[in-house]
N, C-alpha and C positions, 0 to 999 in steps of 0.2 A: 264863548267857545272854550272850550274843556282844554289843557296841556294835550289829554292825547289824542281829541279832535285836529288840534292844530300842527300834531306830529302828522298823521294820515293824511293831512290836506299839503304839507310840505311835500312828503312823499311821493303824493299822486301827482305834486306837479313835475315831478320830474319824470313819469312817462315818457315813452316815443309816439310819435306817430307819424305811419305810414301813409307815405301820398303814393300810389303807383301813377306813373306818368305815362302812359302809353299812347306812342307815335308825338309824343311834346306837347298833350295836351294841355295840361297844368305850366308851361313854358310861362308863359305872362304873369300868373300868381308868383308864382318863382323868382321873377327878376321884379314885384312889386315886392314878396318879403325883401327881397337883396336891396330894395335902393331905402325899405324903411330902417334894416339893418343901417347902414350906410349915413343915414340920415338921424339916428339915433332916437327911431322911435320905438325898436326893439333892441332887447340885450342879446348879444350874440347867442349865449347860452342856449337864451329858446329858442333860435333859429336853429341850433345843434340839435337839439331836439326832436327836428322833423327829418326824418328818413325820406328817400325819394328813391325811386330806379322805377326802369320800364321793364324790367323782369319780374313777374307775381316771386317767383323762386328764393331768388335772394333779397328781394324787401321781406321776406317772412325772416326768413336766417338774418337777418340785419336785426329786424323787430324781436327772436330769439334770442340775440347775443345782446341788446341792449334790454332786455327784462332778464336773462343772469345775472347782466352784470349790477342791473340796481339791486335786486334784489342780495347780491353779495355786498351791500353797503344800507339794507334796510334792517336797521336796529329787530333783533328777535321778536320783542313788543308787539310791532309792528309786522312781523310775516303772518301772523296767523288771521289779522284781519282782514285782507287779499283775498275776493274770491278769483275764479279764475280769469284772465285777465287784466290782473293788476288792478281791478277796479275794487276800493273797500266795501265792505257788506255794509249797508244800512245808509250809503251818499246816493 
């Protein structure tokens, strides 16, 4: 793997992603992240990572404000390879 393969693959893991929960259905996954969190079989970080609400509304505006704000912390190099969605061209 290349320096700037392995810059891209740093990058993309810091993504968000969106679980909408509507009516608690994801409630069980939720409290299995939280007890492996707990149990230290995830790093908090990625658990931070994962956006959640029962409103479509503001998981979009959640998922909006956490791709400004990586992207105000992804090296220049690196913005142009992003196609839309944060996802790099060519993975």
């Amino acid at each position: 793997m290349s320096a700037r393969q392995t810059m891209v693959c740093a990058h993309l893991c810091r993504l968000s992603l969106g679980l909408l929960n509507v009516a608690g259905y994801y409630d069980d996954l939720l409290r299995f992240i939280e007890r492996s969190r707990e149990s230290g079989f995830l790093w908090p970080d990625v658990q931070e990572l994962l956006l959640v609400d029962d409103q479509i509304e503001r998981l979009l505006q959640r998922l909006h404000d956490a791709s400004v704000a990586l992207k105000a912390h992804t090296p220049p190099e690196l913005q142009d390879t992003a196609a839309p969605g944060g996802v790099a061209r060519g993975t």
